[in-house]
N, C-alpha and C positions, 0 to 999 in steps of 0.2 A: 503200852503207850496210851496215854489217855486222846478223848476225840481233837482236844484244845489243840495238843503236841503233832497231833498227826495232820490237822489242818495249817498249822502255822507250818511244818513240814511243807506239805502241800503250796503253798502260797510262793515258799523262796523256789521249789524245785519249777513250778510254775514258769516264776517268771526269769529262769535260768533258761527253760523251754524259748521264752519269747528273746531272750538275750541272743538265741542261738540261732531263732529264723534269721533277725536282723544279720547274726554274722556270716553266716554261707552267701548271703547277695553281697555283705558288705566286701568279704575276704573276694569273691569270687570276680566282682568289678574293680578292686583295686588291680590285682593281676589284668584283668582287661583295660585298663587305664596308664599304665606303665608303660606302654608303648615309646613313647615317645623320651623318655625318662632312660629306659636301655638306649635307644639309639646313642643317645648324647654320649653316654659313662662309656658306652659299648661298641659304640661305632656301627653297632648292626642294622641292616636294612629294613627297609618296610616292612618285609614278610618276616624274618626273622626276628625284629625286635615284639611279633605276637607269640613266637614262641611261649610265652609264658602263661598268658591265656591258653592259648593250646594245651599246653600240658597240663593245665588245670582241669581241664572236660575230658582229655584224653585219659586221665587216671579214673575215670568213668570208669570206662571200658575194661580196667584191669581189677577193680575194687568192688562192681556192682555186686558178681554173684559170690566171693568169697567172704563180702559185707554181710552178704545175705543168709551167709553159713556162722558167721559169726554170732547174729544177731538171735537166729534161733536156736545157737546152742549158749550161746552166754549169757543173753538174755541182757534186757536195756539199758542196765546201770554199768556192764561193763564195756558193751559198747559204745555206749554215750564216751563215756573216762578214755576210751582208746581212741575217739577219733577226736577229742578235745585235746588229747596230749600230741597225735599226730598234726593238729595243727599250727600248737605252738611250736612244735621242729620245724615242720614245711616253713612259717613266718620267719622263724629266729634264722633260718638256712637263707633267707632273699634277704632279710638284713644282713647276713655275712657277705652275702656276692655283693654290696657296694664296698663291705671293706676289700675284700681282698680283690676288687675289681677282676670282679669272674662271671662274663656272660652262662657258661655253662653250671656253674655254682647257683644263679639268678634261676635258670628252667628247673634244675633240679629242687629247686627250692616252690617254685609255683608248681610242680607233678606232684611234691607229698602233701604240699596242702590240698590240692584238689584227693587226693586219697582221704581224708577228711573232710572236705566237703559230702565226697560219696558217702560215707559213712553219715554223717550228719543229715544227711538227706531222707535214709534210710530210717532214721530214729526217731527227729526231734518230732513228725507227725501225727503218728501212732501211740509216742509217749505221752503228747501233751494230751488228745483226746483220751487216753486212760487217764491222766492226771486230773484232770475235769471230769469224772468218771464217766464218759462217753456220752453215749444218746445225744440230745439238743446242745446240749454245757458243753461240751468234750468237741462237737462242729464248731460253735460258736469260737471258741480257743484259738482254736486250726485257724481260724478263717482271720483271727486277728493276728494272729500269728504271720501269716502267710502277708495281711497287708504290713506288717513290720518289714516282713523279707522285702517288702518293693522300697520303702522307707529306704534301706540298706546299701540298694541298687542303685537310689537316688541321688542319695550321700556319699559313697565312694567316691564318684571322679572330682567331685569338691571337696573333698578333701586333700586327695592328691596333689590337684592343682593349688591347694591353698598355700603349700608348703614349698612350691617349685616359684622361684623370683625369676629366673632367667632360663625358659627353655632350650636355649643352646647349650647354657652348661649345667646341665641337671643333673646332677648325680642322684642313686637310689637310696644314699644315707640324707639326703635331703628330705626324704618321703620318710625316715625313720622313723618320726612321733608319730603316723598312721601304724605304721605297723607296730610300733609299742602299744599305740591303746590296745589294738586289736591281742593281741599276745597278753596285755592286763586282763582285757575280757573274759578272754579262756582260759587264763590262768583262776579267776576269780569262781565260771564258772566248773572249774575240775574239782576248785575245794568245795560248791555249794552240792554238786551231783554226789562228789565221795562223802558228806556227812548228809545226805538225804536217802530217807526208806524208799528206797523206789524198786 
């Protein structure tokens, strides 16, 4: 591979990198923004229409250290591809719970994307600073990186709310074109990480 090919490499897997800070706050706030969205479709209460946020942080706890097993035996690029493909299930699984109107269908669907976020969490920081070949460049990344992820967090619940006209009756496939970009995003970046040398 010549320097040209392996820099232009470098540049998409890059900014696949920064696509992906943005998306673990973005994915990670939409679930904590739905609240009020389950109630409606779901009839659930206060506390359990956070279920979904919940089980997004709680799949933490079951994903850190087996992430962590993964990541050093499979090493970045297939981990990157496995918790991108686990996110597009986790997503495409909370757009099915408005069709088939299934509160339990909705948690299990925000528990494997948060399996995904774990995983993403574990990755996209240590890749991008190798990406930038570390020292000053490789921090520098990180750190724009990181203010993407707040960008994410920002943007989430405005979006949510952009697409809900009447929150009494708000169903979760109203919120669908959120969760479709998002599922374009990581569908987009599965093909840029599967044809990049990383």
């Amino acid at each position: 591979m010549s320097m040209q090919e392996k820099k232009g490499g470098n540049i998409f897997a890059i900014t696949t990198m920064f696509a992906l800070f943005f998306m673990i706050a973005f994915v990670t706030n939409i679930a904590g923004n739905m609240g009020p969205v389950v109630k409606s479709q779901f009839g659930a209460s206060n506390a359990a229409s956070q279920l979904g946020s919940a089980a997004n942080f709680f799949a933490y706890l079951f994903m850190g250290i087996p992430g962590g097993l993964i990541l050093r035996r499979k090493g970045y690029k297939f981990t990157s591809l496995l918790a991108v493909g686990i996110g597009i299930v986790g997503l495409a699984v909370q757009l099915m719970s408005g069709v088939v109107a299934s509160f339990v269908v909705y948690v299990v669907g925000a528990f494997v994307a948060g399996f995904s976020m774990c995983l993403l969490n574990l990755v996209v920081n240590p890749l991008l600073n190798t990406l930038g070949g570390e020292g000053k460049k490789g921090n520098q990344l990180v750190q724009f990186g990181c203010s993407l992820n707040s960008v994410g967090a920002t943007l989430a619940p405005y979006f949510v709310s952009l697409f809900v006209a009447n929150i009494a009756t708000a169903k979760v496939t109203d919120v669908a074109p959120v969760l479709y970009t998002a599922i374009g995003i990581f569908v987009a970046a599965f093909a840029v990480i599967m044809l990049s040398r990383i």
